[in-house]
C-alpha positions as CSV (number, residue, x, y, z in Angstrom):
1,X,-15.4,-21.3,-13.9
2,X,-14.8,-22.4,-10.3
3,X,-14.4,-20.9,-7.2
4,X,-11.5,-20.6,-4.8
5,X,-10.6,-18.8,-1.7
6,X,-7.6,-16.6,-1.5
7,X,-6.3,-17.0,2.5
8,X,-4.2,-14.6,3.3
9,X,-1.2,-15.6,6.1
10,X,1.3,-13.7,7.9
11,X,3.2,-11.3,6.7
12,X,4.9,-7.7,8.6
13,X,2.4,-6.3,11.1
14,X,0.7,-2.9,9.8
15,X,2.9,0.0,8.9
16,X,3.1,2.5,11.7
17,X,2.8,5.8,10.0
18,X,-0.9,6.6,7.9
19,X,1.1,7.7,4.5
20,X,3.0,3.9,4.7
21,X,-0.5,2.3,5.5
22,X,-1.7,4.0,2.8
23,X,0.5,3.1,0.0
24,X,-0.3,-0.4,1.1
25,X,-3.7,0.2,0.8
26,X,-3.6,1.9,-2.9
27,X,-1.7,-1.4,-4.2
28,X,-4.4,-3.5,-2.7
29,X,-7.1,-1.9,-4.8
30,X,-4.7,-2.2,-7.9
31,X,-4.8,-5.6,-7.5
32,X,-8.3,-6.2,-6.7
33,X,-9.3,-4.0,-9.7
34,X,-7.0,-5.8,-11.5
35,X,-8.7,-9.2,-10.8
36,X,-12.3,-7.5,-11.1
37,X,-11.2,-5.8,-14.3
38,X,-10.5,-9.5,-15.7
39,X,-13.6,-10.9,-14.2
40,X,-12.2,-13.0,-11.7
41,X,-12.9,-11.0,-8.4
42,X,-16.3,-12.9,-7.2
43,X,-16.3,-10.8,-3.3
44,X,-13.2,-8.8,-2.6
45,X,-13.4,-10.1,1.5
46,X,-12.5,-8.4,4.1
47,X,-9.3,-8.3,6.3
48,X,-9.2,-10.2,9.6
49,X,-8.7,-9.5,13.2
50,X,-5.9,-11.2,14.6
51,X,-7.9,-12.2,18.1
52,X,-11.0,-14.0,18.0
53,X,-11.8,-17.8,19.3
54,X,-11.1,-21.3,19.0
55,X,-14.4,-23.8,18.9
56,X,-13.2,-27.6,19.6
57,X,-16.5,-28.5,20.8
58,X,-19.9,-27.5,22.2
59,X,-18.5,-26.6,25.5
60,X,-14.7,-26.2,24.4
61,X,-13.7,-22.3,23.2
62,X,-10.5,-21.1,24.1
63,X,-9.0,-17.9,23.2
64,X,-6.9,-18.2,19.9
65,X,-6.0,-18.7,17.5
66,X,-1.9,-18.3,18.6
67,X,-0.1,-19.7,15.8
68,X,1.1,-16.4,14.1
69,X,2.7,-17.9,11.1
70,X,-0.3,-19.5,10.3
71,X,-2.7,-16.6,11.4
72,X,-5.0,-16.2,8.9
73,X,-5.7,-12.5,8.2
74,X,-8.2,-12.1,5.8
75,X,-9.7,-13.6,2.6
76,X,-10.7,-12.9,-0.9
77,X,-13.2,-15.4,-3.5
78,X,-12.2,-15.3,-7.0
79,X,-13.2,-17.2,-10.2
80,X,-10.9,-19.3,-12.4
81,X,-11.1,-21.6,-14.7
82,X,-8.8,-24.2,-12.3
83,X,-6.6,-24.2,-9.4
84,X,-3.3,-23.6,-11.8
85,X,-4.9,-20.6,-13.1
86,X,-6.3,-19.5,-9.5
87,X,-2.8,-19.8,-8.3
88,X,-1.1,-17.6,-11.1
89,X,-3.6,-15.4,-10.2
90,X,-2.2,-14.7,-6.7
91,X,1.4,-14.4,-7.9
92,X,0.5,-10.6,-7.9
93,X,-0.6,-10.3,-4.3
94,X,0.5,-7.1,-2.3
95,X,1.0,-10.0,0.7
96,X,4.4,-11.4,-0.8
97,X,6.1,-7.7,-0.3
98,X,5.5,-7.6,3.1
99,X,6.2,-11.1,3.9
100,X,3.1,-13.0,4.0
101,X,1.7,-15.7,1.9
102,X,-1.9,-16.5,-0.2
103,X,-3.1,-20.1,0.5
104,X,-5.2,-21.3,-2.3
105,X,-8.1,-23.2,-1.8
106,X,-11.0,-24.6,-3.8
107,X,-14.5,-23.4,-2.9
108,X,-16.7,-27.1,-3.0
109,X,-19.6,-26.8,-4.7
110,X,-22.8,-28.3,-2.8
């Protein structure tokens, strides 16, 4: 089994009311359980917050990053047996209801 990173991008910003936050909450644990259940879950991440910095260089930070399409808002490492079966695997991602998308990427083994 490899490893691959689940990035998660975009999507609709967080539901205003705490009962809608919730139910977005419950069907991320369904999910994740789901994936744990099957033995694929290797660290269930954590969500991201949308400020932070850009590092160009020793002396280079800038505030960032801007592009919100591309914002990357959190992360989750799973195990599978290739990048096909990684990627099937995040066909069931709470992200795709609300917009967003899960970029799939190999871990590389050092």
């Amino acid at each position: 089994m490899a490893q691959f990173a689940f990035l998660y991008r975009g999507g609709d910003p967080m539901p205003a009311s705490p009962a809608q936050m919730q139910q977005r909450m419950e069907k991320w644990q369904v999910w994740l359980k789901e994936l744990a259940d099957k033995g694929h879950l290797k660290d269930r991440g954590f969500p991201l917050e949308r400020g932070g910095a850009t590092v160009t260089r020793k002396t280079h930070v800038t505030d960032g990053p801007y592009a919100e399409k591309d914002l990357v808002i959190g992360f989750t490492l799973i195990e599978a047996k290739d990048l096909k079966q990684a990627s099937e695997l995040a066909n069931g991602c709470p992200m795709f209801e609300h917009g967003g998308c899960v970029e799939v990427r190999p871990v590389m083994t050092m």
